[in-house]
Structure formats: C-alpha cells, structure tokens
C-alpha positions as CSV (number, residue, x, y, z in Angstrom):
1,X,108.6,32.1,7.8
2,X,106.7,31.1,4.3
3,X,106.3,34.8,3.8
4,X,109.4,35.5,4.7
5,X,111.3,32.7,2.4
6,X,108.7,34.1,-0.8
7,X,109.7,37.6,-0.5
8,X,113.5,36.8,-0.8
9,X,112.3,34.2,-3.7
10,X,111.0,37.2,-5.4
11,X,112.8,40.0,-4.2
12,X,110.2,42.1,-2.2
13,X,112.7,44.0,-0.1
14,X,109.7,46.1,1.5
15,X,107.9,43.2,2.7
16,X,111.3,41.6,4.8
17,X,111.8,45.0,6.3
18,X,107.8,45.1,7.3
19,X,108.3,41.8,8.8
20,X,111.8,42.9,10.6
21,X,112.2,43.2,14.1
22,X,112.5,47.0,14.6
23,X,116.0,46.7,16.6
24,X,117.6,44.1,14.6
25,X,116.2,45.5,10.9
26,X,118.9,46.7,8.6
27,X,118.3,49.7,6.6
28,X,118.6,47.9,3.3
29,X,118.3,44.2,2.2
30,X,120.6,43.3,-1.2
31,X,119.9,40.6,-3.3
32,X,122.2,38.2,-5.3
33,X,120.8,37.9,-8.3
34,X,123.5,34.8,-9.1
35,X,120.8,33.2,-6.6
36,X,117.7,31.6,-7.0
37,X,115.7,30.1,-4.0
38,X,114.1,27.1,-4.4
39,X,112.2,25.3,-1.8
40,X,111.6,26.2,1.7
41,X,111.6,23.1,4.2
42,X,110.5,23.5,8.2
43,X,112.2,21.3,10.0
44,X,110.8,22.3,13.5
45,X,109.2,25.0,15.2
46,X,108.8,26.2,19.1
47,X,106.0,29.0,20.3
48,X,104.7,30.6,17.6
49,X,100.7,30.1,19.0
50,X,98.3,33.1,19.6
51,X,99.1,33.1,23.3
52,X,102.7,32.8,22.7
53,X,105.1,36.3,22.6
54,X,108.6,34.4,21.2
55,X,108.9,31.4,18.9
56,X,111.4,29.7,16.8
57,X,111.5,28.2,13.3
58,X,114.5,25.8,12.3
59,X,114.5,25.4,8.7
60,X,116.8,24.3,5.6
61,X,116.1,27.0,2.3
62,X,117.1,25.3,-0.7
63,X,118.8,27.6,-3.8
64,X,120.7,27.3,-6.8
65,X,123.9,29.3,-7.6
66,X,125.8,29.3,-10.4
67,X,124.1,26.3,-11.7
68,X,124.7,24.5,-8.1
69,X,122.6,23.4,-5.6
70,X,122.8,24.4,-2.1
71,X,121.1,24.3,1.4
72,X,120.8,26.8,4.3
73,X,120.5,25.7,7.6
74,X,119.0,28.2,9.8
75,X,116.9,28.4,13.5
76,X,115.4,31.4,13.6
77,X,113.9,33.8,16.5
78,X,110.6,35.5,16.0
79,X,108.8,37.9,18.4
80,X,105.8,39.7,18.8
81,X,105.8,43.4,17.7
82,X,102.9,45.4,17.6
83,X,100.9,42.5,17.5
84,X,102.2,40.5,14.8
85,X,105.2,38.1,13.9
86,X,108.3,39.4,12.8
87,X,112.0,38.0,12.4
88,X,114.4,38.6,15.2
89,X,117.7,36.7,14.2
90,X,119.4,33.5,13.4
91,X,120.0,32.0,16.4
C-alpha cells in the first residue's frame, strides 16, 4: 500500500498498473495535477502475511487541492498474483 500511495504521489502510472490486479486494472490511470498527496496513514490491516493469499488495508491518504486539505478514506482488497501483492479494489 506504501508503494502504492508513492507512485500516485509521484505519478508513476507504470508502477500502479504493475501492482494492479489483472481483472480489475484499467487500461490507463490519469492524474490531477490540481492534487498533491501528502501523507499516507494505515489505519488497520487484515492478511497480508507470507502464508496469507487475500488481505486488506484500511487507510486515510491525506492531499491538498486547490490550496485545501482533504482526506480519503479507503479499505482496500489485495490478492496474490503470480506470487506477489497487488491491489484488487476499494471495498
């Protein structure tokens, strides 16, 4: 999820479709560039050990927009694909 919340701090489009489920990955991810991630906070996690295949992480991502602060609240499902973690969906 750290990976994750980095690569849409700095834009790395190739990297969140890497780390995409392959039957929930879109074909493109866009960008606001009005919006500015800030912090990352994990507020719980389920799963998610080596002998695990499905795990969640809840989190808040802090960003800026506009000149505003804001939060996102999301739980999200990760699953084993060839061998490593990758995003699912928000659940």
């Amino acid at each position: 999820m750290r990976s994750r919340f980095s690569a849409y701090a700095v834009g790395d489009k190739d990297y969140l479709l890497r780390t995409w489920h392959s039957t929930t990955r879109p074909k493109t991810v866009a960008f606001d560039p009005a919006l500015r991630w800030t912090r990352l906070e994990i507020v719980g996690t389920t799963g998610g050990s080596p002998f695990h295949k499905v795990g969640t992480v809840e989190f808040h991502a802090h960003y800026q927009t506009n000149g505003r602060a804001d939060v996102m609240h999301e739980n999200s499902t990760f699953s084993r694909e060839n061998g490593q973690w990758v995003y699912v969906a928000a659940e």
